[in-house]
C-alpha positions as a printed Julia matrix, in Angstrom:
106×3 Matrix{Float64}:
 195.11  -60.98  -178.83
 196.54  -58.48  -181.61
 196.03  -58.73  -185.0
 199.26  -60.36  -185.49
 198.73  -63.0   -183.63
 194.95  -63.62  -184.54
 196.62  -64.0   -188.12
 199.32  -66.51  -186.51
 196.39  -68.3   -185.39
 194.31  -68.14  -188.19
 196.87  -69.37  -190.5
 197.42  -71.92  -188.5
 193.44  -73.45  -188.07
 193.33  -72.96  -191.61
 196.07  -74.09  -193.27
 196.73  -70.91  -195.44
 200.05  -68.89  -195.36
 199.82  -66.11  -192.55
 200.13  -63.66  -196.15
 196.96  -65.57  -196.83
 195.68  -65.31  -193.49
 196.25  -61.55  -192.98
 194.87  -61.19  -196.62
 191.59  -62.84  -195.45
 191.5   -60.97  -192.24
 191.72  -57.84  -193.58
 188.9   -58.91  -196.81
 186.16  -59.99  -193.9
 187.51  -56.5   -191.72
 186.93  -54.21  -194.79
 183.63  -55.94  -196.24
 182.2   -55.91  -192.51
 183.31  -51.9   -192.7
 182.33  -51.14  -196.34
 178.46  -52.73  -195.47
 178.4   -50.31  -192.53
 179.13  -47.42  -194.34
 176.15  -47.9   -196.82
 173.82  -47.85  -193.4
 173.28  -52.01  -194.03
 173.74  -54.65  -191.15
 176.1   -57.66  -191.03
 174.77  -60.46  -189.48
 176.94  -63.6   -189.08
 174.57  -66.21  -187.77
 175.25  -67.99  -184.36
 178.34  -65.06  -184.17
 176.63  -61.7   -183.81
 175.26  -58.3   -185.86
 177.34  -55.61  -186.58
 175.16  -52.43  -187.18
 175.53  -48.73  -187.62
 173.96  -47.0   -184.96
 172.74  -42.83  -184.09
 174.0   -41.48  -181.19
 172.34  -38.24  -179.68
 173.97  -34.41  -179.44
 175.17  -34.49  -175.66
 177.14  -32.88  -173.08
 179.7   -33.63  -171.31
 183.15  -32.69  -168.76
 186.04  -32.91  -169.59
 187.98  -34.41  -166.92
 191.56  -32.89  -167.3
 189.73  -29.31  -166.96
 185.98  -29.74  -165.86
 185.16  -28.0   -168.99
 181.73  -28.69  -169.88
 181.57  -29.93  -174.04
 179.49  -30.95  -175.81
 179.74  -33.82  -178.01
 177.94  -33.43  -181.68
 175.45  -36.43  -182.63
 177.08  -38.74  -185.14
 176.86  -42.56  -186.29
 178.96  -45.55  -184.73
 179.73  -49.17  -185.19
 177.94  -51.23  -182.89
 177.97  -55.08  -182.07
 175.36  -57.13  -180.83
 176.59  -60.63  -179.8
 174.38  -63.78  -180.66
 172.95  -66.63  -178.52
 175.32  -68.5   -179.78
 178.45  -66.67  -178.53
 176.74  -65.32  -175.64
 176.67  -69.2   -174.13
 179.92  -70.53  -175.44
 181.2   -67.74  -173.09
 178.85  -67.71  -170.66
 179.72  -71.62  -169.98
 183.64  -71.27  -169.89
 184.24  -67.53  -168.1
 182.82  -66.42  -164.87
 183.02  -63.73  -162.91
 185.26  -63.53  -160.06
 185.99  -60.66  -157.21
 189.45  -59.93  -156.75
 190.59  -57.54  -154.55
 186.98  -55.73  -153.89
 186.66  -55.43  -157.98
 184.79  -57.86  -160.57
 186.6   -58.99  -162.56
 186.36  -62.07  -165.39
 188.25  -65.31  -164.67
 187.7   -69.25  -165.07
């Protein structure tokens, strides 16, 4: 799903205009990104915590010209589902093999 159509659906579980919709989206996207960015956790009960986390210096190949680089330490996002979420899917997706792969199915 893109954000166009999260915002189709969105707008349409909650009654507001998809301008309303989109303007909500992006209010939750950039208070979720503004919180990160002062080093402080979101955590959305039942849902899941976003976090900032430290990543170590490390090297590694490049694999269009086996050069070795190395990648500088830095800060990401990071999400850690809850219990919550973690069931819901656990109890409607599985995990199927198709053609010598996993892959996820119903």
């Amino acid at each position: 799903m893109n954000k166009n159509e999260f915002v189709e659906k969105l707008s349409a579980k909650t009654g507001l205009s998809k301008k309303g919709a989109r303007q909500a989206l992006d209010a939750v996207t950039g208070l979720i990104s503004e919180t990160l960015s002062k080093n402080e956790p979101v955590l959305l009960t039942g849902f899941g915590k976003f976090e900032p986390r430290a990543r170590r210096e490390s090297n590694r190949i490049n694999p269009q010209t086996q050069a070795r680089i190395r990648v500088p330490r830095k800060v990401v996002p990071a999400f850690k589902p809850g219990k919550a979420l973690k069931d819901k899917i656990g109890r409607q997706l599985r995990v199927v093999e198709k053609s010598g792969r996993l892959e996820v199915g119903k």
